[in-house]
ZATI-54356 format. One record per residue (C-alpha): x, y, z; residue in one letter; residue number from 1. Coordinates in steps of 0.25 Angstrom, whole numbers, plus 5000, padded with zeros to 4 digits. Layout:
N
+------+------+------+---------+-----+
:    u :    v :    w : residuo : num :
+------+------+------+---------+-----+
:    X :    Y :    Z :       a : NUM :
...
+------+------+------+---------+-----+
This chain:
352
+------+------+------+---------+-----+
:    u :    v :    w : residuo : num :
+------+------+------+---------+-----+
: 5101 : 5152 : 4882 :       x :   1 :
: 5097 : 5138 : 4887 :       x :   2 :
: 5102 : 5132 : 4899 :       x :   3 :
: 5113 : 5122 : 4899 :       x :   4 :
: 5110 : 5112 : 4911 :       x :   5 :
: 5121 : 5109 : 4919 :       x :   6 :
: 5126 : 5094 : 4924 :       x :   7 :
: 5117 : 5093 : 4936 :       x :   8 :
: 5105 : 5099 : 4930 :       x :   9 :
: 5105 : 5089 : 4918 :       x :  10 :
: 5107 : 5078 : 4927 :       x :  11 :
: 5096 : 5082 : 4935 :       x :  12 :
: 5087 : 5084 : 4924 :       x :  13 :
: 5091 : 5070 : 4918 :       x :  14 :
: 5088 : 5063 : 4932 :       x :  15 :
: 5075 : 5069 : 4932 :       x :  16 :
: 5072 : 5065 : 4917 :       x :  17 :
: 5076 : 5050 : 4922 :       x :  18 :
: 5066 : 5052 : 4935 :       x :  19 :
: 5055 : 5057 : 4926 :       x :  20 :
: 5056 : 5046 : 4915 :       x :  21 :
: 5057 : 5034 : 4926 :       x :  22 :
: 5043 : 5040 : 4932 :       x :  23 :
: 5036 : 5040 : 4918 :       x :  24 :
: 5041 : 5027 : 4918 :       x :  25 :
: 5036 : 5023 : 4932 :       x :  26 :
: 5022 : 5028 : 4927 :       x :  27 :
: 5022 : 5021 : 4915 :       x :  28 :
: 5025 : 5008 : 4921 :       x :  29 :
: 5014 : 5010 : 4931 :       x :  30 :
: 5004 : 5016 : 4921 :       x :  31 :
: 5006 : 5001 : 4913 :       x :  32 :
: 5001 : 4995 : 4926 :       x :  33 :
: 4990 : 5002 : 4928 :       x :  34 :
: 4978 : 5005 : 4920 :       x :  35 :
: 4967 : 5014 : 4919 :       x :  36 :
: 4968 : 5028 : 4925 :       x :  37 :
: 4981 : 5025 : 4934 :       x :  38 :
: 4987 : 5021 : 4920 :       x :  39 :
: 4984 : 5035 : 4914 :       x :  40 :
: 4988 : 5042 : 4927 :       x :  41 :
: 5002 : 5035 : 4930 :       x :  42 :
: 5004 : 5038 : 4912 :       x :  43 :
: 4999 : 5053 : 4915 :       x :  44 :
: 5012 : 5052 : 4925 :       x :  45 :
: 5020 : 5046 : 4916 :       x :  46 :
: 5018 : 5058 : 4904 :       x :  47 :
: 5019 : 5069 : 4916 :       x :  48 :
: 5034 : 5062 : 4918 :       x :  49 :
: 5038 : 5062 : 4903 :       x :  50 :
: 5035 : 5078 : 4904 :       x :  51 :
: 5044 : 5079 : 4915 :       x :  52 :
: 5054 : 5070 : 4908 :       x :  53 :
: 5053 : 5079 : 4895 :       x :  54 :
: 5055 : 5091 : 4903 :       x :  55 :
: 5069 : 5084 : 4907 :       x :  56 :
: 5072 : 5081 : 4894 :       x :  57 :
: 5070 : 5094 : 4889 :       x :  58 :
: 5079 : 5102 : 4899 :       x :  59 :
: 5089 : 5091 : 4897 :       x :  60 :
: 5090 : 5090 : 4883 :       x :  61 :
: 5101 : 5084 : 4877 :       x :  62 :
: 5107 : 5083 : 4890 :       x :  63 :
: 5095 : 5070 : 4894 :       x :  64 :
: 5106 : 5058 : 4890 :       x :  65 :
: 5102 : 5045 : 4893 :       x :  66 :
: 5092 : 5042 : 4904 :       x :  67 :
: 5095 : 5042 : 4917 :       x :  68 :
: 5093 : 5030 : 4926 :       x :  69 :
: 5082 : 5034 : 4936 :       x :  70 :
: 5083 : 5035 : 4952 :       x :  71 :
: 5081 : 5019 : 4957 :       x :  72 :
: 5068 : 5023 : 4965 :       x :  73 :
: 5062 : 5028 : 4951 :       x :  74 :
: 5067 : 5014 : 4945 :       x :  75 :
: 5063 : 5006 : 4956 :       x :  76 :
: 5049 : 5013 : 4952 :       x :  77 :
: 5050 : 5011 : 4938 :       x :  78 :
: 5053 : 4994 : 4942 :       x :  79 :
: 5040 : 4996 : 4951 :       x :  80 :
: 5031 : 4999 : 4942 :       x :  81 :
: 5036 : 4992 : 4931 :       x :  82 :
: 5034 : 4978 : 4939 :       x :  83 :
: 5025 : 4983 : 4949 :       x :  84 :
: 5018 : 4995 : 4945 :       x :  85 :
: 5011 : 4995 : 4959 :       x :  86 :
: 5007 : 5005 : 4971 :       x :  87 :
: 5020 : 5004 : 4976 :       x :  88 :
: 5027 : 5010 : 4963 :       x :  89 :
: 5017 : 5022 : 4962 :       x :  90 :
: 5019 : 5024 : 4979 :       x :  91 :
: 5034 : 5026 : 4975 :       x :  92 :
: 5030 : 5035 : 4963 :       x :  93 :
: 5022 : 5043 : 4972 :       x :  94 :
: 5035 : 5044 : 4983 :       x :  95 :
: 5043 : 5046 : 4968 :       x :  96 :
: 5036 : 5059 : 4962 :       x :  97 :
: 5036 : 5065 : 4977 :       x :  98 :
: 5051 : 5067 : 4976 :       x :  99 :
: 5049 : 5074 : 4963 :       x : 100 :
: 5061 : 5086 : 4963 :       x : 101 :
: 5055 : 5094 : 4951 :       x : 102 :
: 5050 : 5105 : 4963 :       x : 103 :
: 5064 : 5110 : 4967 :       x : 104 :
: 5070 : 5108 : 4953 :       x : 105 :
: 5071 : 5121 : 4943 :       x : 106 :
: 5073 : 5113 : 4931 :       x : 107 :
: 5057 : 5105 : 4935 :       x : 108 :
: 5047 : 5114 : 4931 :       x : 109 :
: 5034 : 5116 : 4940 :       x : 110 :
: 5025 : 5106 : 4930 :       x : 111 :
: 5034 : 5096 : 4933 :       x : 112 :
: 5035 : 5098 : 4947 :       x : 113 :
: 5022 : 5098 : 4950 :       x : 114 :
: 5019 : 5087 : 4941 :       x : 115 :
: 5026 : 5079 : 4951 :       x : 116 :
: 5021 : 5082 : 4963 :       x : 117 :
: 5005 : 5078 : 4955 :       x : 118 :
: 5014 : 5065 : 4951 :       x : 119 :
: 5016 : 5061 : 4965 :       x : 120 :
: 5001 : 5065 : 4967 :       x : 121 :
: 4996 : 5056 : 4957 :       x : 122 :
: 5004 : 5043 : 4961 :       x : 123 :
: 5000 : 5045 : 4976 :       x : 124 :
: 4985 : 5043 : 4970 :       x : 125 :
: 4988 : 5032 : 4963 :       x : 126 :
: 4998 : 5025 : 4970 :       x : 127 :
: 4986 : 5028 : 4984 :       x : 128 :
: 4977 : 5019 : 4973 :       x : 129 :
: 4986 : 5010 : 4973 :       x : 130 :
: 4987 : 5008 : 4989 :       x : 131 :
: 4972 : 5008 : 4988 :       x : 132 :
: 4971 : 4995 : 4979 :       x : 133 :
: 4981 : 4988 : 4987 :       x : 134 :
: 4973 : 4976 : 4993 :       x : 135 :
: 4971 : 4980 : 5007 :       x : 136 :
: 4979 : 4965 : 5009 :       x : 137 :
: 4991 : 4972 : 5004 :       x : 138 :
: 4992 : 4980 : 5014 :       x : 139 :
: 4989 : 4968 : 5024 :       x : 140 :
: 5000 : 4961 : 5020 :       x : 141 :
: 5010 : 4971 : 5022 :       x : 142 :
: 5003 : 4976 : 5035 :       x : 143 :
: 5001 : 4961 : 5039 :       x : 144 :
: 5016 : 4956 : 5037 :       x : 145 :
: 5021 : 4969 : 5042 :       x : 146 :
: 5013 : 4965 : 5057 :       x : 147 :
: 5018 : 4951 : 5055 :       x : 148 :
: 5034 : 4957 : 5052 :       x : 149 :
: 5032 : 4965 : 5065 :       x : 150 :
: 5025 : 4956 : 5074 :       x : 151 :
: 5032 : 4945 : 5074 :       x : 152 :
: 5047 : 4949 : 5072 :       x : 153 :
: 5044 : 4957 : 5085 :       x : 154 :
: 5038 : 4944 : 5092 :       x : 155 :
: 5050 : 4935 : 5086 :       x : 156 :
: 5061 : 4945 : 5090 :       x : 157 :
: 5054 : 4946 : 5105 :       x : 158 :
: 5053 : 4930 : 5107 :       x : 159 :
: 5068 : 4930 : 5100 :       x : 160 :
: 5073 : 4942 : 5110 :       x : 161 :
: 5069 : 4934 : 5122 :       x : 162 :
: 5079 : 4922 : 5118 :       x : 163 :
: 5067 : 4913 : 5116 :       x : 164 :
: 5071 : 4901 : 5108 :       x : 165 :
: 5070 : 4900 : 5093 :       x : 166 :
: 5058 : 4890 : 5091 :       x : 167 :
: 5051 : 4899 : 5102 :       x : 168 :
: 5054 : 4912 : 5095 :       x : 169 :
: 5049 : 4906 : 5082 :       x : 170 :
: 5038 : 4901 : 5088 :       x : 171 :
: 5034 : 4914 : 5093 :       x : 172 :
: 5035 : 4920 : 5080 :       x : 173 :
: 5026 : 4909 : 5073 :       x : 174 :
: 5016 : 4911 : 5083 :       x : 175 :
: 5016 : 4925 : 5080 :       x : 176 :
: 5015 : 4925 : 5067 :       x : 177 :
: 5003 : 4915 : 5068 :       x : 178 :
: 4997 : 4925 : 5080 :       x : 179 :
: 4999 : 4937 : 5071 :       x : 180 :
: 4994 : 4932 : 5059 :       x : 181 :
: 4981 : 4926 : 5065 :       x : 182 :
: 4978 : 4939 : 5073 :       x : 183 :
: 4981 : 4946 : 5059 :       x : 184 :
: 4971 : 4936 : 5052 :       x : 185 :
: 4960 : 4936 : 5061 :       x : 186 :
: 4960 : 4951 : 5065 :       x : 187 :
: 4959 : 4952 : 5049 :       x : 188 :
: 4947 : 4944 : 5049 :       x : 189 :
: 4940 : 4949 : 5059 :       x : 190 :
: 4944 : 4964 : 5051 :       x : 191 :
: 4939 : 4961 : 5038 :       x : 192 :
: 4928 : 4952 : 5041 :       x : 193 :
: 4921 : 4963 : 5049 :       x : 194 :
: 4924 : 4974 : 5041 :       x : 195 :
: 4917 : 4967 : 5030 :       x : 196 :
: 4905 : 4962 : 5039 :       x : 197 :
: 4903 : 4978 : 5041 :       x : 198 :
: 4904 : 4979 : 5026 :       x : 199 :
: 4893 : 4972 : 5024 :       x : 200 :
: 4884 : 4974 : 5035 :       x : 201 :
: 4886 : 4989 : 5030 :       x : 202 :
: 4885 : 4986 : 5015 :       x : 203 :
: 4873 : 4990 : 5007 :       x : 204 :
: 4861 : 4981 : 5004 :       x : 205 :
: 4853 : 4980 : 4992 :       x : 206 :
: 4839 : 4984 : 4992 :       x : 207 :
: 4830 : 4974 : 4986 :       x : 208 :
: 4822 : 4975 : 4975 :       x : 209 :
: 4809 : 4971 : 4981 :       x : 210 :
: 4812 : 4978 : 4992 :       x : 211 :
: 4812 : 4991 : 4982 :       x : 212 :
: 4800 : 4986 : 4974 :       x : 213 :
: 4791 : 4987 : 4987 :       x : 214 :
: 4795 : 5001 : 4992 :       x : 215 :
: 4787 : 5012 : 4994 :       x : 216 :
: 4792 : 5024 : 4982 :       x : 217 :
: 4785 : 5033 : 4989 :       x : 218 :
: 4794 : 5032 : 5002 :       x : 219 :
: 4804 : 5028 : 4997 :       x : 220 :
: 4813 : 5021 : 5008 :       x : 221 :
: 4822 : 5017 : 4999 :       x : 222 :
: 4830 : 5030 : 5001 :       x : 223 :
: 4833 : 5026 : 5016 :       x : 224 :
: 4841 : 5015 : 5011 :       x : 225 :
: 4849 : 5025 : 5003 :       x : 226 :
: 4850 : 5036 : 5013 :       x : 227 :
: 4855 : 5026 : 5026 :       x : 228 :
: 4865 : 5023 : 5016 :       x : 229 :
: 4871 : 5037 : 5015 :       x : 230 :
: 4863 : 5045 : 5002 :       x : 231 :
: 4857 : 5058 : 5005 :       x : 232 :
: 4841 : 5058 : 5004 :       x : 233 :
: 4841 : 5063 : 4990 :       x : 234 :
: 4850 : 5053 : 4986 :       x : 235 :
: 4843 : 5041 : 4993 :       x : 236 :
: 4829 : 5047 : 4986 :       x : 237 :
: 4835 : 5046 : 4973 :       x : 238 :
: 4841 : 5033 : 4974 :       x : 239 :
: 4830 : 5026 : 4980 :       x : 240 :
: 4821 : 5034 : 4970 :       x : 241 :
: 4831 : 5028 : 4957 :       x : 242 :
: 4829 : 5012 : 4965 :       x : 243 :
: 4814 : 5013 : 4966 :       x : 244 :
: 4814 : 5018 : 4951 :       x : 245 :
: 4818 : 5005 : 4946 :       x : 246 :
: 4814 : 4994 : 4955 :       x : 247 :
: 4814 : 4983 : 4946 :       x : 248 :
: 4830 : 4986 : 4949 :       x : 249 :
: 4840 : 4979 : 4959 :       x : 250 :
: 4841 : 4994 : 4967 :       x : 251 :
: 4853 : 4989 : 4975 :       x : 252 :
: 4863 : 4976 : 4969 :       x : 253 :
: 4868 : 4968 : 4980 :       x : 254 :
: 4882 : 4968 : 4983 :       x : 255 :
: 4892 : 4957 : 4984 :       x : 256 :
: 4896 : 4954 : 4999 :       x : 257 :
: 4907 : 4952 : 5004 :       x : 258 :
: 4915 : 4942 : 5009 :       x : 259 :
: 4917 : 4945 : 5023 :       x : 260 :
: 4923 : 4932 : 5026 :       x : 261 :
: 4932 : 4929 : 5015 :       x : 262 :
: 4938 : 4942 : 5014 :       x : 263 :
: 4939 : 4941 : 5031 :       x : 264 :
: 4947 : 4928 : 5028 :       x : 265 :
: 4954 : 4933 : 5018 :       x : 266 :
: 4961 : 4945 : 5025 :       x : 267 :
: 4963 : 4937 : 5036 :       x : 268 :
: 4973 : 4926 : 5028 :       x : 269 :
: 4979 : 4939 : 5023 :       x : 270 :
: 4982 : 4946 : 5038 :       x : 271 :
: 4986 : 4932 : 5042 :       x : 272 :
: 4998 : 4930 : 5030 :       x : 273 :
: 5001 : 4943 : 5030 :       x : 274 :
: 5005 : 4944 : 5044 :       x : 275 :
: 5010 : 4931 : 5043 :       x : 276 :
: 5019 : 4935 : 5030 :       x : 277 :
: 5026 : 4945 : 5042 :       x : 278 :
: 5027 : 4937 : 5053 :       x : 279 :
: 5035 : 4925 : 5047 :       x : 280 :
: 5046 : 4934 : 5043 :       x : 281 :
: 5051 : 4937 : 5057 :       x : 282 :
: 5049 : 4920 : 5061 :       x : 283 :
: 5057 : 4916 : 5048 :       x : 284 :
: 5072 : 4917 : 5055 :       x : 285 :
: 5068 : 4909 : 5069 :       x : 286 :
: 5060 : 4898 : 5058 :       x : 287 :
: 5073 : 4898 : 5050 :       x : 288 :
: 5083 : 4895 : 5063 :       x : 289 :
: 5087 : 4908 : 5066 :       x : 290 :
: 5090 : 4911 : 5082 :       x : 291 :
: 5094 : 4923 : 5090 :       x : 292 :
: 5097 : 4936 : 5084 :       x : 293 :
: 5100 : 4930 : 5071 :       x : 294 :
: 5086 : 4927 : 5068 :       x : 295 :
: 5083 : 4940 : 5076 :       x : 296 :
: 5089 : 4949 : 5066 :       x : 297 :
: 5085 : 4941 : 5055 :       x : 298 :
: 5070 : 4941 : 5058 :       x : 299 :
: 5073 : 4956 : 5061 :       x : 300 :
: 5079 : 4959 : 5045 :       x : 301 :
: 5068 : 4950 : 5038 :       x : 302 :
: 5057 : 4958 : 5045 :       x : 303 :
: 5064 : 4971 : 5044 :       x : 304 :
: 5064 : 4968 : 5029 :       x : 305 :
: 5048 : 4965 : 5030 :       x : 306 :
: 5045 : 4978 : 5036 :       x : 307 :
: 5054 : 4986 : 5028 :       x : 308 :
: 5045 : 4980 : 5015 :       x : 309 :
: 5031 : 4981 : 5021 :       x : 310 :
: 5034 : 4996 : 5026 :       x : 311 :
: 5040 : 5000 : 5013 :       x : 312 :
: 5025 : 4996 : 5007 :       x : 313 :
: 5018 : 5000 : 5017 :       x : 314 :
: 5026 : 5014 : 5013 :       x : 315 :
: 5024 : 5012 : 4999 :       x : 316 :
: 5007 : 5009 : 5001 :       x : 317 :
: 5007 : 5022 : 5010 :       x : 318 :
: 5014 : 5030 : 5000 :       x : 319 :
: 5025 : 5035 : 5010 :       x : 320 :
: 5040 : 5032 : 5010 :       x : 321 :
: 5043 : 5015 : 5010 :       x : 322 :
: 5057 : 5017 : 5016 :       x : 323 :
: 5050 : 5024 : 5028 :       x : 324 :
: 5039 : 5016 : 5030 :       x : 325 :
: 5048 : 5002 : 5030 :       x : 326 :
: 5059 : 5008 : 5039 :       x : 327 :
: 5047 : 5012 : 5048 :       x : 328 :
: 5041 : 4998 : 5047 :       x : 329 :
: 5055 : 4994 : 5050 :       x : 330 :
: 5055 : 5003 : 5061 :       x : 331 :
: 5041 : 4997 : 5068 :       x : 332 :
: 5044 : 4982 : 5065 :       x : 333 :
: 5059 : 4983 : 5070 :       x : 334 :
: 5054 : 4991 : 5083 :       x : 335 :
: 5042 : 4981 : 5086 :       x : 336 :
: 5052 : 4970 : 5084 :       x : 337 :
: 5063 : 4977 : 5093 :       x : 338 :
: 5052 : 4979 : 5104 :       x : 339 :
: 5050 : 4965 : 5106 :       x : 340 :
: 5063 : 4961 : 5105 :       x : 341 :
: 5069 : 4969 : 5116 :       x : 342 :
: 5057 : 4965 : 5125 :       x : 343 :
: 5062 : 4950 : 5120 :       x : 344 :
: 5077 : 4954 : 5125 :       x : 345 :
: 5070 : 4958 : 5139 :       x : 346 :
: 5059 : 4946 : 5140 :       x : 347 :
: 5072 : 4938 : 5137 :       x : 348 :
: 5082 : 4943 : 5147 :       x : 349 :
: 5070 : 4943 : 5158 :       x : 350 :
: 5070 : 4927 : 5157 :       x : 351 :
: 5083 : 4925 : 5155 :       x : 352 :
+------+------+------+---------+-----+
C-alpha cells in the first residue's frame, strides 16, 4: 500500500522542488559565463540539482502543481548570476548549499544529502578562484575608502564636537583627506617599488651562449648555477649536461623586466583615489552648508552607509557572512568616530 503525503509534507516537498530548480538554474547562468573546466564544473552542479529535483518530483507525483516561486535569497542569486555571474554570486552559493536541510530530513535520501555538502565544497573552490583573480587593486579600493570612511569622519566629527566653526571644520577635513591620501599614495610607492626592486635583484639571469661555448665539459661548473638556485646535485648534473649538449642553443631566454617604476606609480594613483573616494564622503555635508548636529548626523548616515557596503564585500571576498562583516565594520567606523568626537565635546568645554 503506497503512502498518501499529508498537506505539510507535499508542501514541503514542493518547496524543495522550487529550491532545487532555482540552484540548477543559478548554475546554468553562471556556467554561460564561464568557459573551459569552470563551465563543466558548475554544468556537472546543474545536473546533480535536476536529480534532486526529479527525486522531488517522483514523491510528489500528481501532487507537484505549478512551480513555486523560490525563497528571495535564491532569486536574488538567480538575478546575480544572470547580470553578473561573478565571485560574489558563487560566495553566496557557497553560504547557500551550507544550509542545505536534506541531513535532518527522512523524505532526503543519504545521496542527496551528501551531495550537498560536496556541493558547497565545490563552490568554496571555485568561488576561492575567484578571490584569487580579483586584482589586488580591488581589494585596495575597498580597503583604501574604507581608511578614508573612518579616518576622516572621526577627524570631522572631533573638530565639529569642539564647536569650531564651519569653514574651519571643513578645512580640517580637506586637509585630511589630502594628508591621508598622500601618505596613502607615497607609503604605496615606496611598498611596490621596493618589493619589485627585490624581484629583480633576485630574479634569474640568463647564461650566455659564449659563456657556455668556452666551458670546461669536464668540470662542468654549469651545475653550480643550477644547484645555488635550489636543484639537487643530480638534477643540476642533468641539466647542465642537457645545455652543454646543445651549445649552439640560447641555454637560458631572457626575461622581460619589470616596470618597477610605472607599476610604483601606478599603485600609488590607486591608494591615493582610493582613499580619497572615502574621505570626501564624511566632508560633503559641511561643503554643502550644513552646521552643527545636522551635518553631524548626516555625515554620520552617509558614512555608515559606506561601511555597511565595503564590510558587506569584504565579507563576501572572505567567504564569511556579509551581514556580520558590515555591522562589524559599522561597529569599528562608528566607535573610532565616537572616540573623537567625545574627546571634541571635552577639548570644547575646556576652552569654552
Amino acid at each position: 500500500m503506497t503512502h498518501s503525503p499529508g498537506l505539510r509534507e507535499i508542501r514541503r516537498w514542493r518547496r524543495y522542488l522550487a529550491a532545487e530548480r532555482a540552484e540548477a538554474a543559478v548554475y546554468r547562468d553562471l556556467a554561460s559565463r564561464r568557459t573551459g573546466e569552470e563551465r563543466e564544473i558548475l554544468m556537472a552542479l546543474a545536473t546533480a540539482e535536476k536529480r534532486h529535483e526529479d527525486h522531488w518530483l517522483t514523491l510528489l507525483g500528481e501532487h507537484a502543481g505549478r512551480p513555486l516561486p523560490t525563497d528571495p535569497r535564491t532569486r536574488l542569486l538567480g538575478f546575480l548570476a544572470r547580470r553578473f555571474g561573478s565571485v560574489f554570486v558563487l560566495a553566496l552559493a557557497q553560504r547557500a548549499e551550507s544550509r542545505s536541510p536534506y541531513l535532518d530530513d527522512a523524505d532526503a535520501t543519504d545521496t542527496m544529502a551528501a551531495d550537498e555538502a560536496v556541493h558547497e565544497e565545490v563552490v568554496r573552490a571555485l568561488a576561492t578562484r575567484g578571490r584569487q583573480r580579483l586584482s589586488g587593486t580591488f581589494r585596495a579600493a575597498v580597503f583604501g575608502a574604507n581608511d578614508g570612511l573612518v579616518s576622516n569622519l572621526a577627524l570631522v566629527l572631533g573638530m565639529s564636537a569642539a564647536g569650531l566653526p564651519n569653514a574651519v571644520v571643513l578645512l580640517s577635513g580637506v586637509a585630511g583627506l589630502l594628508a591621508g591620501a598622500l601618505s596613502m599614495a607615497a607609503g604605496e610607492y615606496v611598498s611596490v617599488r621596493s618589493q619589485l626592486e627585490l624581484e629583480n635583484a633576485a630574479a634569474h639571469g640568463p647564461i650566455a651562449t659564449d659563456s657556455v661555448t668556452s666551458l670546461d665539459v669536464d668540470e662542468n661548473e654549469l651545475a653550480l648555477v643550477y644547484r645555488a638556485r635550489g636543484m639537487s646535485s643530480e638534477d643540476a648534473e642533468l641539466q647542465a649536461a642537457e645545455v652543454l649538449s646543445g651549445r649552439d642553443a640560447q641555454p637560458e631566454p631572457a626575461t622581460a623586466a619589470h616596470n618597477p617604476i610605472g607599476s610604483a606609480v601606478g599603485a600609488s594613483a590607486s591608494s591615493f583615489l582610493f582613499f580619497a573616494s572615502g574621505a570626501v564622503i564624511p566632508v560633503l555635508p559641511y561643503l554643502f552648508g550644513a552646521e552643527g548636529l545636522t551635518a553631524v548626523f548626516i555625515a554620520s548616515a552617509l558614512v555608515g552607509i559606506a561601511l555597511l557596503i565595503t564590510g558587506a564585500i569584504v565579507g563576501l571576498l572572505s567567504g564569511a557572512s556579509p551581514l556580520k562583516r558590515a555591522l562589524r565594520q559599522l561597529a569599528i567606523g562608528f566607535g573610532a568616530a565616537a572616540a573623537t568626537y567625545l574627546l571634541g565635546l571635552l577639548f570644547g568645554v575646556s576652552v569654552g
